[in-house]
MARGU-625083 format. One record per residue: residue number from 0; residue in three letters; chain; z, x, y of N, C-alpha, C, O, CB in turn. Coordinates in Angstrom, 3 decimals. Glycine has a CB too. Layout:
# MARGU-625083
{votor NUM; "ALA"; "A"; {Z; X; Y}; {Z; X; Y}; {Z; X; Y}; {Z; X; Y}; {Z; X; Y}};
...
END
This chain:
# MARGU-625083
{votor 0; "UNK"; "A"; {17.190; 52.581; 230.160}; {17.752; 53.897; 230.477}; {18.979; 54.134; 229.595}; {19.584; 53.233; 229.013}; {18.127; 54.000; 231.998}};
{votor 1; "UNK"; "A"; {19.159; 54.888; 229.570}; {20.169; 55.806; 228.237}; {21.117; 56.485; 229.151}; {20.822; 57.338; 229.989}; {19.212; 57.236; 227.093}};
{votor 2; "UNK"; "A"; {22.703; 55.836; 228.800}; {23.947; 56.863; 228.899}; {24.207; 58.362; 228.950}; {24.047; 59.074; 227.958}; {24.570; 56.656; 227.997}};
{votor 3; "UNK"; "A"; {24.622; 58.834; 230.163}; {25.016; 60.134; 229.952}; {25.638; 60.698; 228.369}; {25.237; 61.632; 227.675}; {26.034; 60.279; 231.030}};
{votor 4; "UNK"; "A"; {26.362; 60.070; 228.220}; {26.921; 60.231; 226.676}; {25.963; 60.111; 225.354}; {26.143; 60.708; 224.293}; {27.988; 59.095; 226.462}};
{votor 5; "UNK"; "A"; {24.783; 59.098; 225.700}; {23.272; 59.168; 224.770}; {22.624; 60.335; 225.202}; {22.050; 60.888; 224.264}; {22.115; 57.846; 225.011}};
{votor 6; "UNK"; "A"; {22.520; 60.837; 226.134}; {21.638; 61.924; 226.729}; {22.668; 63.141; 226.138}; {22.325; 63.646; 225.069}; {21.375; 61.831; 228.664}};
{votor 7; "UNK"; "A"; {23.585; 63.507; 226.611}; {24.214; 64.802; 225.766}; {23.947; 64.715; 224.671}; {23.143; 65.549; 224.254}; {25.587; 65.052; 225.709}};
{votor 8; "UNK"; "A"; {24.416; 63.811; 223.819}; {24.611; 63.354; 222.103}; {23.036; 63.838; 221.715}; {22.826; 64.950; 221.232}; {24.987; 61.215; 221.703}};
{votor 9; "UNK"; "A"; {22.188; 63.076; 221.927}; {20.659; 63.730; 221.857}; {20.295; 65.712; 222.469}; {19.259; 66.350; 222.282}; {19.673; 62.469; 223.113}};
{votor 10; "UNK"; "A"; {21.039; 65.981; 222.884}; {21.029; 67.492; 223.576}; {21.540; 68.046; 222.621}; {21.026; 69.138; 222.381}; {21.810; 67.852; 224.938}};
{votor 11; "UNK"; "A"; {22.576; 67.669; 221.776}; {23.855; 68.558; 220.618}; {22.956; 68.602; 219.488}; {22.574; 69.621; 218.912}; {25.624; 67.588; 220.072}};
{votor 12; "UNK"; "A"; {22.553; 67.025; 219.137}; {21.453; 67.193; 218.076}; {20.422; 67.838; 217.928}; {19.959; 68.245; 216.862}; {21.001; 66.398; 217.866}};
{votor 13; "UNK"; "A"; {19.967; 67.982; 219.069}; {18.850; 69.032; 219.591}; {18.969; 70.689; 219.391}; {18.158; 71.472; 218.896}; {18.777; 68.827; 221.147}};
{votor 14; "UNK"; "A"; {20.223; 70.907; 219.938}; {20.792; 72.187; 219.355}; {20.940; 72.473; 218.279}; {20.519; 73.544; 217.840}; {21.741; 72.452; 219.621}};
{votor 15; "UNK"; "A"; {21.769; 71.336; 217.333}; {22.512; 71.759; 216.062}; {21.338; 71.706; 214.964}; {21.507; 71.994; 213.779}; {23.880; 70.684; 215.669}};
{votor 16; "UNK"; "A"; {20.005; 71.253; 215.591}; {18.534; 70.909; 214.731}; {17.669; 72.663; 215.043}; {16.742; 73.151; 214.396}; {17.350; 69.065; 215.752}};
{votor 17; "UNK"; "A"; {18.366; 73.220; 216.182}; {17.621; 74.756; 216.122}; {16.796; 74.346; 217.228}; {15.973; 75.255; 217.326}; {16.668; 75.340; 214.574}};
{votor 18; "UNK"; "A"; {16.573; 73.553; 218.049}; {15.682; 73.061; 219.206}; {16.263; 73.414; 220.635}; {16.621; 72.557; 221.443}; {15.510; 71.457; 219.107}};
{votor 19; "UNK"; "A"; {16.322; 75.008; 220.884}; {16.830; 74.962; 221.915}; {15.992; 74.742; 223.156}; {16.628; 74.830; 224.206}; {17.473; 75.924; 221.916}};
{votor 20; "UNK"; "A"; {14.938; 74.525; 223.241}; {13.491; 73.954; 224.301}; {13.604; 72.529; 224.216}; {12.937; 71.949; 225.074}; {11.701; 74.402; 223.709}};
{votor 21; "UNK"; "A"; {14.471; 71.540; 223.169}; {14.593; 70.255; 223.373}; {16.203; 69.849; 223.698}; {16.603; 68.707; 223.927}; {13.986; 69.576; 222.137}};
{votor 22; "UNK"; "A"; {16.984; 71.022; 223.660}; {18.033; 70.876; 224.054}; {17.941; 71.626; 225.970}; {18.943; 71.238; 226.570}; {19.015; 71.581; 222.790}};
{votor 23; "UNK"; "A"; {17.409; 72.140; 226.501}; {17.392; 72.417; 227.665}; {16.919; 71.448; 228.760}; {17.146; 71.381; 229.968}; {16.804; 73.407; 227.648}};
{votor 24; "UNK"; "A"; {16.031; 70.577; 227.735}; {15.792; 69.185; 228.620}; {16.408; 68.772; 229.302}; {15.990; 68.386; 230.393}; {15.664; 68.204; 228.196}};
{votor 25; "UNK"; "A"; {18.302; 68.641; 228.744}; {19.117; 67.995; 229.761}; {19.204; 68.154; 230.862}; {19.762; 67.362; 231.622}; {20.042; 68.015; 229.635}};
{votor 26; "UNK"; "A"; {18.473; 69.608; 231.318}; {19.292; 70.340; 232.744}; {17.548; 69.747; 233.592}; {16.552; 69.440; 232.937}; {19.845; 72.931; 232.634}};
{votor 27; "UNK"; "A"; {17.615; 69.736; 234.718}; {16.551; 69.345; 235.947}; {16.791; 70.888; 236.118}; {17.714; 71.666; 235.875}; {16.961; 68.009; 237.454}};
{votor 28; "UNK"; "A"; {15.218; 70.984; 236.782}; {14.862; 72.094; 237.262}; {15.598; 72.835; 238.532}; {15.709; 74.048; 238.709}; {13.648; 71.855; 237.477}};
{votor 29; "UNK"; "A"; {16.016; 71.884; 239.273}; {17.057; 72.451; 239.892}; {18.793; 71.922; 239.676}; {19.534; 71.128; 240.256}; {16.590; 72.301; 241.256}};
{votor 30; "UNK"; "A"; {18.895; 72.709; 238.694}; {20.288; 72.598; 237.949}; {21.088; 73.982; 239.014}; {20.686; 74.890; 239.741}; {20.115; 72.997; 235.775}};
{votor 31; "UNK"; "A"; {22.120; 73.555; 238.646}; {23.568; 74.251; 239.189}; {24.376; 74.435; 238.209}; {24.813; 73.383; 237.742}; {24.410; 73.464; 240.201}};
{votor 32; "UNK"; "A"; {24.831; 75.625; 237.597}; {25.718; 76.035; 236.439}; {26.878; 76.668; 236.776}; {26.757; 77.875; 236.980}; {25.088; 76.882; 235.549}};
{votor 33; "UNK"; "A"; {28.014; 76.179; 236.897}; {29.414; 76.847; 237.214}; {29.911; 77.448; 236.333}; {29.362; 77.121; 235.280}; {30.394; 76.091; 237.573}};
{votor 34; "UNK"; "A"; {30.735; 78.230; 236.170}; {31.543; 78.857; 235.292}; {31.433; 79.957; 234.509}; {32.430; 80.555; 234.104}; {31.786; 78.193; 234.659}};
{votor 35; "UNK"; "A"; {29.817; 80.435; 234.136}; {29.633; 81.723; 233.306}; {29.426; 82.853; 234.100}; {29.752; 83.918; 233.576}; {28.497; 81.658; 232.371}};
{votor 36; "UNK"; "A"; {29.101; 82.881; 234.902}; {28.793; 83.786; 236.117}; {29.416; 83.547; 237.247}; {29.675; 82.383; 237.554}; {27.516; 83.787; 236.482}};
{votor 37; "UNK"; "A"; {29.749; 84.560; 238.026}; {30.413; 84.036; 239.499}; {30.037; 83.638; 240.554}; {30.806; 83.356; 241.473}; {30.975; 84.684; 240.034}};
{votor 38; "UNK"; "A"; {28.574; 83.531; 240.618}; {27.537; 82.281; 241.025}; {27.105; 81.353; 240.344}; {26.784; 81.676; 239.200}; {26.466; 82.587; 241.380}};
{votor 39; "UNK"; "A"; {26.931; 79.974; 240.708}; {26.274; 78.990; 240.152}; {24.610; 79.921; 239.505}; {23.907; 80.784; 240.030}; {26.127; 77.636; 241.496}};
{votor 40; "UNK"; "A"; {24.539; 79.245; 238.262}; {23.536; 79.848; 238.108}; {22.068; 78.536; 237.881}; {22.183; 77.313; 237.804}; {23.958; 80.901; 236.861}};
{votor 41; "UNK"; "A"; {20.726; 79.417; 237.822}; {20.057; 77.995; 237.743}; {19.298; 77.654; 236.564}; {19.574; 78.531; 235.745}; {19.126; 77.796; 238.831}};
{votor 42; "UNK"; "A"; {18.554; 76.905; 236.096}; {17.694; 76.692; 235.244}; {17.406; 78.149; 234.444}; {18.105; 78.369; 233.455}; {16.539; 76.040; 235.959}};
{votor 43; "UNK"; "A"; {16.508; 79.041; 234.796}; {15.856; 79.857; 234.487}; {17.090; 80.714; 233.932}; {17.245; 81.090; 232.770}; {14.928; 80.290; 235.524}};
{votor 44; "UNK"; "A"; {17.795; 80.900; 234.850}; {19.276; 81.856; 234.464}; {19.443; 81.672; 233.014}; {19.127; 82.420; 232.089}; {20.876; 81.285; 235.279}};
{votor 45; "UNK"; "A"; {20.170; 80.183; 233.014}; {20.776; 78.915; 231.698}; {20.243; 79.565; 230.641}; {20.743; 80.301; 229.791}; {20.130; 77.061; 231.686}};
{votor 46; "UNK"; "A"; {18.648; 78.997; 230.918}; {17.889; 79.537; 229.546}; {17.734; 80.597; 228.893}; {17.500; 80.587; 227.684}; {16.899; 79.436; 229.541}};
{votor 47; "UNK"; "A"; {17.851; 81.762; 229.661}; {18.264; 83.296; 229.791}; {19.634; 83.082; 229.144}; {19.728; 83.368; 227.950}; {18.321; 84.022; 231.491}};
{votor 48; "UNK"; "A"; {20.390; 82.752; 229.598}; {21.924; 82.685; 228.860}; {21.881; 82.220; 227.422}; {21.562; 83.008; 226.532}; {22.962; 81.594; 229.635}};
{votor 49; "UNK"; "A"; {22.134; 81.210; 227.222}; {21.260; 80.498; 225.744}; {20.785; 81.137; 224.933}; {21.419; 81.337; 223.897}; {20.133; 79.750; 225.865}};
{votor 50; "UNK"; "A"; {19.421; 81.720; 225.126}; {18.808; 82.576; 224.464}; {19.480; 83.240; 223.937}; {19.671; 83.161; 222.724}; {18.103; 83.150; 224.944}};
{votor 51; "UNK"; "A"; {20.118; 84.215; 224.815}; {21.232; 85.392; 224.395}; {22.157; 85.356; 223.482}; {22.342; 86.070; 222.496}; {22.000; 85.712; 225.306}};
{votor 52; "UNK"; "A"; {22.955; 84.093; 224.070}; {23.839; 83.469; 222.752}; {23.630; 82.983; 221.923}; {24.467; 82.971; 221.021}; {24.525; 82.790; 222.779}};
{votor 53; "UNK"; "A"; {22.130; 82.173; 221.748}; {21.964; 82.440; 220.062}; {21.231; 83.476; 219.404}; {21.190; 83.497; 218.174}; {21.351; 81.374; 219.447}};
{votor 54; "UNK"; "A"; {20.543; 84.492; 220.219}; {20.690; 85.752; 219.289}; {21.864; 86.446; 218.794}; {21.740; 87.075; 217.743}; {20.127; 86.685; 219.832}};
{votor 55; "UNK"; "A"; {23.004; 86.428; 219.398}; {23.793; 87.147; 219.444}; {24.971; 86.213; 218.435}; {25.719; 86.860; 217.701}; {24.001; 87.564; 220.939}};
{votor 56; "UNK"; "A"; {25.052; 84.942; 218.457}; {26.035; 83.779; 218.221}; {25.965; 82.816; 217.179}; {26.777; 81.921; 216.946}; {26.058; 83.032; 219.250}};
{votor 57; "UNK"; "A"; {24.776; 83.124; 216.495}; {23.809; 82.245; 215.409}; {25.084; 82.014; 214.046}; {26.000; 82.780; 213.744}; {22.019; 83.445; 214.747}};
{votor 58; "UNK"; "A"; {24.751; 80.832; 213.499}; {25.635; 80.308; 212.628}; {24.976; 80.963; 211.139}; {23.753; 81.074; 211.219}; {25.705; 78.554; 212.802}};
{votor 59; "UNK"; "A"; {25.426; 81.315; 210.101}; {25.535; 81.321; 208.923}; {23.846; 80.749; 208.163}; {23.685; 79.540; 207.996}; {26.906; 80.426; 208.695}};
{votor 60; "UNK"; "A"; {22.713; 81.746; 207.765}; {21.665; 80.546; 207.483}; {21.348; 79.645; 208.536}; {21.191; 78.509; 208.089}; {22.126; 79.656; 206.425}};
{votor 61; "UNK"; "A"; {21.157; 79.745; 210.071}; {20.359; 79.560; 210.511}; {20.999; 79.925; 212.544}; {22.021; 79.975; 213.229}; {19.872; 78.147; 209.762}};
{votor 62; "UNK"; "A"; {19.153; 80.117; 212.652}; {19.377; 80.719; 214.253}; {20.205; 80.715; 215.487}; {20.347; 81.559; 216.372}; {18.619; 80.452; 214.788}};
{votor 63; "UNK"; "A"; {20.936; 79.013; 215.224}; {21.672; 79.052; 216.107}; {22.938; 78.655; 215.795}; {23.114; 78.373; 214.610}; {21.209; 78.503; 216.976}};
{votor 64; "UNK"; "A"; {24.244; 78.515; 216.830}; {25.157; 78.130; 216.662}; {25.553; 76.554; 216.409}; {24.821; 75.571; 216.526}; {25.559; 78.669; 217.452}};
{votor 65; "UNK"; "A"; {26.767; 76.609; 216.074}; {26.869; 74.623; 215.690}; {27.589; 74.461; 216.807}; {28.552; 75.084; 217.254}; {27.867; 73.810; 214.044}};
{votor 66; "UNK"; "A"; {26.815; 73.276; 217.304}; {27.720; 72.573; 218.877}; {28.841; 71.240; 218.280}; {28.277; 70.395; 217.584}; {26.160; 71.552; 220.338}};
{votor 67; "UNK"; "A"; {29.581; 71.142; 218.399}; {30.641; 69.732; 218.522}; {30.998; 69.863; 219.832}; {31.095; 70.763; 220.667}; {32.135; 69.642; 217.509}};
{votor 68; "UNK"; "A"; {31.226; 68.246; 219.719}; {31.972; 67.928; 220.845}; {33.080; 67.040; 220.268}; {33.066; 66.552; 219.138}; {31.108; 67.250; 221.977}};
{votor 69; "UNK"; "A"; {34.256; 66.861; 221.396}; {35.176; 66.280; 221.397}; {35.602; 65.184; 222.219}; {34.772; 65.163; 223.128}; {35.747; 66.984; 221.396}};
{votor 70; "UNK"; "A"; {36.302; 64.404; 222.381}; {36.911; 63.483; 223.330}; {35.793; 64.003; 224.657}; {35.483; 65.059; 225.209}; {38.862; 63.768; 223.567}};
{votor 71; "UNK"; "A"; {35.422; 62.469; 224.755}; {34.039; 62.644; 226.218}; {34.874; 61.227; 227.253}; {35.655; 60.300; 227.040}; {31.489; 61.964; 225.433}};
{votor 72; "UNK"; "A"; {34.299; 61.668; 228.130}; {34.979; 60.912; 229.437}; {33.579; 60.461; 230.228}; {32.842; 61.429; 230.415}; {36.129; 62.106; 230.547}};
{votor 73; "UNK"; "A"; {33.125; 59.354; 230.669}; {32.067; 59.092; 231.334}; {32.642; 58.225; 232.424}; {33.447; 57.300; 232.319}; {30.986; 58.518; 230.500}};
{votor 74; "UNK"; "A"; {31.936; 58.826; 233.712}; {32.417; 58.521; 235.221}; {31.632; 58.050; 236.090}; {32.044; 58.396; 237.197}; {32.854; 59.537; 235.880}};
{votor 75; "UNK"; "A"; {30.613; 57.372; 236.173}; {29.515; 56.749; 236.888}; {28.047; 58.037; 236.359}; {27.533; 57.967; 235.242}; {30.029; 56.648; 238.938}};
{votor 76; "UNK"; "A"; {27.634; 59.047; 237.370}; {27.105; 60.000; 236.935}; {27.611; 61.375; 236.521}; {27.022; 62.447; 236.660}; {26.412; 60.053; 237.616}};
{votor 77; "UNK"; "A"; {29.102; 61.098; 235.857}; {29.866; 61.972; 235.393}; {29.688; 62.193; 234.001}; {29.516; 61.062; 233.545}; {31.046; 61.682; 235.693}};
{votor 78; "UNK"; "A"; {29.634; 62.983; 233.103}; {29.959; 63.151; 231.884}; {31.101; 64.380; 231.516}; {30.780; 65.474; 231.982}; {28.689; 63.323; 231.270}};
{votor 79; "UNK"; "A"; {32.490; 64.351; 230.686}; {33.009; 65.553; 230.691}; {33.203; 65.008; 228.822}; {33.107; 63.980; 228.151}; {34.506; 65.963; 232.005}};
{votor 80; "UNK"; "A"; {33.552; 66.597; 228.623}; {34.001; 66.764; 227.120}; {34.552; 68.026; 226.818}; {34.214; 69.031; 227.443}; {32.882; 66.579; 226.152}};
{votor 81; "UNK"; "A"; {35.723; 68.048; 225.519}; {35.672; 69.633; 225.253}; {34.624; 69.432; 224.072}; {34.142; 68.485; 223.451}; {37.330; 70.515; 224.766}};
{votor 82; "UNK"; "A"; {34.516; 70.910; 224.090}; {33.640; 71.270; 222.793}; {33.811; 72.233; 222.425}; {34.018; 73.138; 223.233}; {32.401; 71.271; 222.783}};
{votor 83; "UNK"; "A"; {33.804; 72.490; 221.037}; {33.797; 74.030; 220.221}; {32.225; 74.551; 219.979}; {31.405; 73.643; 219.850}; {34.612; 73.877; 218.480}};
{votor 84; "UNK"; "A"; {31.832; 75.626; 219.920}; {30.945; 76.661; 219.191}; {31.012; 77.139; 218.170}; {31.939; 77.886; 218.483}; {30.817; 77.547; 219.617}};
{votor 85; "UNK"; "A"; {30.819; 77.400; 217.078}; {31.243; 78.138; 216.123}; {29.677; 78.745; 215.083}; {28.653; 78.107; 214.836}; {32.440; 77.101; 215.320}};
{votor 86; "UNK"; "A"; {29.923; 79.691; 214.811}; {29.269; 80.788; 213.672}; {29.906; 81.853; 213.709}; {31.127; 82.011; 213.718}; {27.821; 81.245; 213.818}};
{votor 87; "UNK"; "A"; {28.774; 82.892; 213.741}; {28.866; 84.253; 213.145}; {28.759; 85.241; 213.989}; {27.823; 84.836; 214.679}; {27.963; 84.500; 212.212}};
{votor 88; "UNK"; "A"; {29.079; 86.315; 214.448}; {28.548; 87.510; 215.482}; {27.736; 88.293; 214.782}; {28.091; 89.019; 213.854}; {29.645; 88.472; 216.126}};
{votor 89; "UNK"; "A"; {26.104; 88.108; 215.405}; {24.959; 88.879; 214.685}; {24.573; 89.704; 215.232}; {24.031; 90.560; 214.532}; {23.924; 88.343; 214.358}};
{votor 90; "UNK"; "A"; {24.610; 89.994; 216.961}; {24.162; 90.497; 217.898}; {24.810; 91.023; 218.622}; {26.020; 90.853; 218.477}; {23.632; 89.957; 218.367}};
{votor 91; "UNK"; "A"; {24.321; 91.936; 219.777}; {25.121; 92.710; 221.000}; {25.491; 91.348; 222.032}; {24.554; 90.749; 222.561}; {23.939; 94.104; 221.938}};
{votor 92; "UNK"; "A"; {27.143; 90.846; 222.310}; {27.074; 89.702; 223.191}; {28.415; 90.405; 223.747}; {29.400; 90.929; 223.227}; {27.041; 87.961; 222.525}};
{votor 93; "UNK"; "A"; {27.867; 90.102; 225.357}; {28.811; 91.048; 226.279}; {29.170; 92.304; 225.845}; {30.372; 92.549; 225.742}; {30.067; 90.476; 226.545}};
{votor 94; "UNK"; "A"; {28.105; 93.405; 225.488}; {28.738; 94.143; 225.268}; {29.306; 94.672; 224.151}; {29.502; 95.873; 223.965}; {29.202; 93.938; 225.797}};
{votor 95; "UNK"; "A"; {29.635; 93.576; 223.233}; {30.283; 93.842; 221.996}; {29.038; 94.112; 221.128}; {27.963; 93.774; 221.624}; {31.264; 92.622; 221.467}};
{votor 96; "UNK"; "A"; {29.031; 94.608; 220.045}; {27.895; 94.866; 219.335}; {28.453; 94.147; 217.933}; {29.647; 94.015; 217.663}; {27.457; 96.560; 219.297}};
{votor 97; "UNK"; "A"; {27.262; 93.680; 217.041}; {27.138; 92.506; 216.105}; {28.700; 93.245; 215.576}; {29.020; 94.421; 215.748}; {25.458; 92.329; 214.845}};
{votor 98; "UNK"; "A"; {29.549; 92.123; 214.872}; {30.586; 92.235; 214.223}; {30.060; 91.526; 212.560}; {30.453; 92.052; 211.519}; {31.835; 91.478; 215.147}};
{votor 99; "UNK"; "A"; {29.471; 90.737; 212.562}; {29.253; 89.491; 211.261}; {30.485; 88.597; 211.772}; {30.288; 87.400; 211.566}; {29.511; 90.134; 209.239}};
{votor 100; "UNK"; "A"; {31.715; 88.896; 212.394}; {32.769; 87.940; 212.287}; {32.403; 86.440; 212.337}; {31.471; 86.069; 213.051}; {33.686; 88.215; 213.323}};
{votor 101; "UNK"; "A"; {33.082; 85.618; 211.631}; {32.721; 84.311; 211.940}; {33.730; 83.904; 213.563}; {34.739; 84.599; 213.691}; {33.132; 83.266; 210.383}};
{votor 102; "UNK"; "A"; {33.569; 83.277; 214.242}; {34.339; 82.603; 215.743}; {34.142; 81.197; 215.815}; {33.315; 80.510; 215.215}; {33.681; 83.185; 217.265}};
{votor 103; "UNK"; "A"; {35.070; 80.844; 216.683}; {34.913; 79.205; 217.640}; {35.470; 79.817; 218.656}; {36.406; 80.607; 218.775}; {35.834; 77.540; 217.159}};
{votor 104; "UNK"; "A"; {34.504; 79.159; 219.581}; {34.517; 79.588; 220.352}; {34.631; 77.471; 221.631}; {33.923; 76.467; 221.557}; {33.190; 80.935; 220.143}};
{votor 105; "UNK"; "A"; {35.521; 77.717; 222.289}; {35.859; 76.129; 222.651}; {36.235; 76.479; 223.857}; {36.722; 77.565; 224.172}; {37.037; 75.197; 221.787}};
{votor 106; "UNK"; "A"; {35.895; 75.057; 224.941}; {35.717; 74.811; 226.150}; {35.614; 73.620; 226.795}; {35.628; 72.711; 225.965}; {34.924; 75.321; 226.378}};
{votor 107; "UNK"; "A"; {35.549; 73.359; 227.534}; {35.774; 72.510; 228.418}; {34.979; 71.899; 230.155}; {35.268; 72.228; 231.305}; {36.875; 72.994; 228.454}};
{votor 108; "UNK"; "A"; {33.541; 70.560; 229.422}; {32.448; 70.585; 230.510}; {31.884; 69.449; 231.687}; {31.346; 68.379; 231.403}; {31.394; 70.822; 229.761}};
{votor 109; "UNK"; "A"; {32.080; 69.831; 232.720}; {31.932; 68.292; 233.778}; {30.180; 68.549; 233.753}; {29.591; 69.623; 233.875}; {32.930; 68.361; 235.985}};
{votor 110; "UNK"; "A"; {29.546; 67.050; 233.534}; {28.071; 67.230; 234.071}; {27.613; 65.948; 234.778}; {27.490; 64.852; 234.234}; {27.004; 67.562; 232.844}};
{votor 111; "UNK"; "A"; {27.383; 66.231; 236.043}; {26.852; 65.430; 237.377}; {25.451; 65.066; 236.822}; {24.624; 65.964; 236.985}; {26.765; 66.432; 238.977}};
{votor 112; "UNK"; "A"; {24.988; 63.914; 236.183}; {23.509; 63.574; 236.269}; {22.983; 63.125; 237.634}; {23.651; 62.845; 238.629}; {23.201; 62.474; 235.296}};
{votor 113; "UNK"; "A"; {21.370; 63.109; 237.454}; {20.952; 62.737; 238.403}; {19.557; 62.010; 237.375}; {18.521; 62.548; 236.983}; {20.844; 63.941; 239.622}};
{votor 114; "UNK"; "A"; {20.054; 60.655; 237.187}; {18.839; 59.790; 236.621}; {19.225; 60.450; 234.887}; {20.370; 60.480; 234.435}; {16.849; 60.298; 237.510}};
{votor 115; "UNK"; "A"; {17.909; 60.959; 234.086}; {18.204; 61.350; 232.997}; {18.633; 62.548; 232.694}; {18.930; 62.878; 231.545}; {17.448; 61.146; 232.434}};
{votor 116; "UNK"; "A"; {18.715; 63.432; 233.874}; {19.211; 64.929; 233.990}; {20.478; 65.522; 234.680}; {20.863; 65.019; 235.735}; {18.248; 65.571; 234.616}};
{votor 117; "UNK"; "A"; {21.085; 66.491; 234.164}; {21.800; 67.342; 235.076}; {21.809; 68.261; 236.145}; {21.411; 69.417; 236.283}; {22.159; 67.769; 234.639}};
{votor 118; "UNK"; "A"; {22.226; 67.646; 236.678}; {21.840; 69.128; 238.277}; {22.721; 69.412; 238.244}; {22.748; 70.411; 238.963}; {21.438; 69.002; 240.029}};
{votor 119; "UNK"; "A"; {24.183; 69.149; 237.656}; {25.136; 70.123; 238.483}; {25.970; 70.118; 236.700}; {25.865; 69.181; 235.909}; {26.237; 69.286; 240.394}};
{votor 120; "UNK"; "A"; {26.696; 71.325; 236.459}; {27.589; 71.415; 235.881}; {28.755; 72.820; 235.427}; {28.491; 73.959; 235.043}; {27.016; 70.865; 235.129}};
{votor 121; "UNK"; "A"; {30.091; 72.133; 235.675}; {31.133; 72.708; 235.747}; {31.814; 73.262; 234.390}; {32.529; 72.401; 233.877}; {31.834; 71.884; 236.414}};
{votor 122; "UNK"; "A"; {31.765; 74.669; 233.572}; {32.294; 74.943; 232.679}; {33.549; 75.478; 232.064}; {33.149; 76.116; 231.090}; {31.736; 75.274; 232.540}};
{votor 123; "UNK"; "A"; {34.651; 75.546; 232.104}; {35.724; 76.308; 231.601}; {35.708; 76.744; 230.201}; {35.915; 75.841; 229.390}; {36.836; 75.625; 231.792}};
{votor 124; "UNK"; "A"; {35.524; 77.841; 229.761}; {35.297; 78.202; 228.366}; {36.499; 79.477; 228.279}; {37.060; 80.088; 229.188}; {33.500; 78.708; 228.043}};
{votor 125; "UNK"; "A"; {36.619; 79.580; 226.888}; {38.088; 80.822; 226.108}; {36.783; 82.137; 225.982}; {36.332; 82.557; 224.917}; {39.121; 80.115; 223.663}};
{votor 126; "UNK"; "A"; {36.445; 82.516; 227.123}; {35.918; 83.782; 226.964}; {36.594; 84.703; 226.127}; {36.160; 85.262; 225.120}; {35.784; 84.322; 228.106}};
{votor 127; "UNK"; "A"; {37.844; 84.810; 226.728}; {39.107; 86.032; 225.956}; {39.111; 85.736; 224.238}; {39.012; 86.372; 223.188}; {41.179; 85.622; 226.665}};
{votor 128; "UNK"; "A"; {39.322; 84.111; 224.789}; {39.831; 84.179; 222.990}; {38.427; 84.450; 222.141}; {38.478; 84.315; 220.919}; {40.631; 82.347; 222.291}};
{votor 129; "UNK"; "A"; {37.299; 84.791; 222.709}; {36.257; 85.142; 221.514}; {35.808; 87.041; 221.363}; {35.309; 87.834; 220.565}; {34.616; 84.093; 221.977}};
{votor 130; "UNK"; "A"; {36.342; 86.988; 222.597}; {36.112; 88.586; 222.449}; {37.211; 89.200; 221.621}; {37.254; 90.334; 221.145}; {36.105; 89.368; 223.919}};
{votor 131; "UNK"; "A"; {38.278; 88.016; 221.528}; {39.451; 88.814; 220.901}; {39.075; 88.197; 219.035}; {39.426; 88.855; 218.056}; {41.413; 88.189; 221.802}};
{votor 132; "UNK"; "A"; {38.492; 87.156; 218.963}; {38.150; 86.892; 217.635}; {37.159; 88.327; 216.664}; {37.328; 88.898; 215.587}; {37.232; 85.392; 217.845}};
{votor 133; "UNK"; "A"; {36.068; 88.423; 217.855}; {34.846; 89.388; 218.077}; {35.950; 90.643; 217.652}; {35.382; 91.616; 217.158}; {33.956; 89.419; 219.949}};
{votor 134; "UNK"; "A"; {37.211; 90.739; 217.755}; {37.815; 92.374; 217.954}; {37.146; 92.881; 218.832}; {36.264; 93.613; 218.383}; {37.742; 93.415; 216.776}};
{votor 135; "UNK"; "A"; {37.197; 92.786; 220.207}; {36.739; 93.729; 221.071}; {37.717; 93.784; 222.364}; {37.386; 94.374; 223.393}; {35.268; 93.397; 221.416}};
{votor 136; "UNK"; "A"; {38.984; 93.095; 222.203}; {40.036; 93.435; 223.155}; {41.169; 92.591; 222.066}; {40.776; 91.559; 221.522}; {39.769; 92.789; 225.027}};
{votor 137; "UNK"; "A"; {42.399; 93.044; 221.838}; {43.561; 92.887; 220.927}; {43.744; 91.432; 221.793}; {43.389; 91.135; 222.933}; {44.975; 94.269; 220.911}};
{votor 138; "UNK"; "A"; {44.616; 90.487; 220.506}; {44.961; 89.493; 221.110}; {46.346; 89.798; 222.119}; {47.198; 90.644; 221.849}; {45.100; 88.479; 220.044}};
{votor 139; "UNK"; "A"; {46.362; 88.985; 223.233}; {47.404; 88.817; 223.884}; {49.046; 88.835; 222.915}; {49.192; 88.067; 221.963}; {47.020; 87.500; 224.606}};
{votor 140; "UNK"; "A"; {49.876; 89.565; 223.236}; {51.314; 90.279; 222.870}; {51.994; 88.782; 222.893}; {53.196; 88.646; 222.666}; {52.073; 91.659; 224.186}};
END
């Protein structure tokens, strides 16, 4: 069996390879998503979300965005890390309509496994600071 920290690490690669159907693996079908919505959201939601953001979020020459991560913390069935996002604005996201701007977009993620999957996870992300990268609300005075 493979480390929470092998199991993400394989999920990023998965992403940063354009595999977002081999990067969704991580989550169990009944997953719990905190932080983007003001309900936990579930599986089906996630993937719905995702989607969106890499139409909308896609890096430079190719479909999706680049995932890093940073300093990871592993806690029995805990995994946390920050991580940045970064490309281009190609698409309508929240509202905003495609800019080309390039962003990073960085955050901060707890994930509860259960065996090789996640059921539960807790997100804090700089919403502001990308809408304000995006130009679609002035940076803070």
């Amino acid at each position: 069996m493979t480390t929470p920290a092998e199991r993400v690490e394989r999920a990023r690669q998965r992403w940063n390879a354009g595999d977002l159907p081999g990067y969704l693996q991580l989550y169990a079908e009944d997953l719990r998503f905190h932080g983007v919505e003001p309900d936990p959201m579930d599986k089906p939601s996630v993937t719905g979300f995702y989607q969106q953001f890499w139409s909308a979020l896609g890096a430079p020459g190719r479909p999706n965005p680049q995932l890093d991560f940073h300093e990871h913390l592993v806690d029995g069935d805990l995994y946390s890390c920050r991580f940045a996002v970064s490309g281009e604005h190609r698409g309508d996201f929240m509202g905003v309509p495609a800019t080309g701007r390039p962003y990073v977009f960085e955050g901060i993620t707890i994930m509860r496994f259960r065996g090789d999957q996640v059921v539960e996870r807790w997100t804090t992300a700089d919403f502001l600071g990308l809408l304000v990268q995006l130009g679609a609300v002035p940076a803070p005075a």
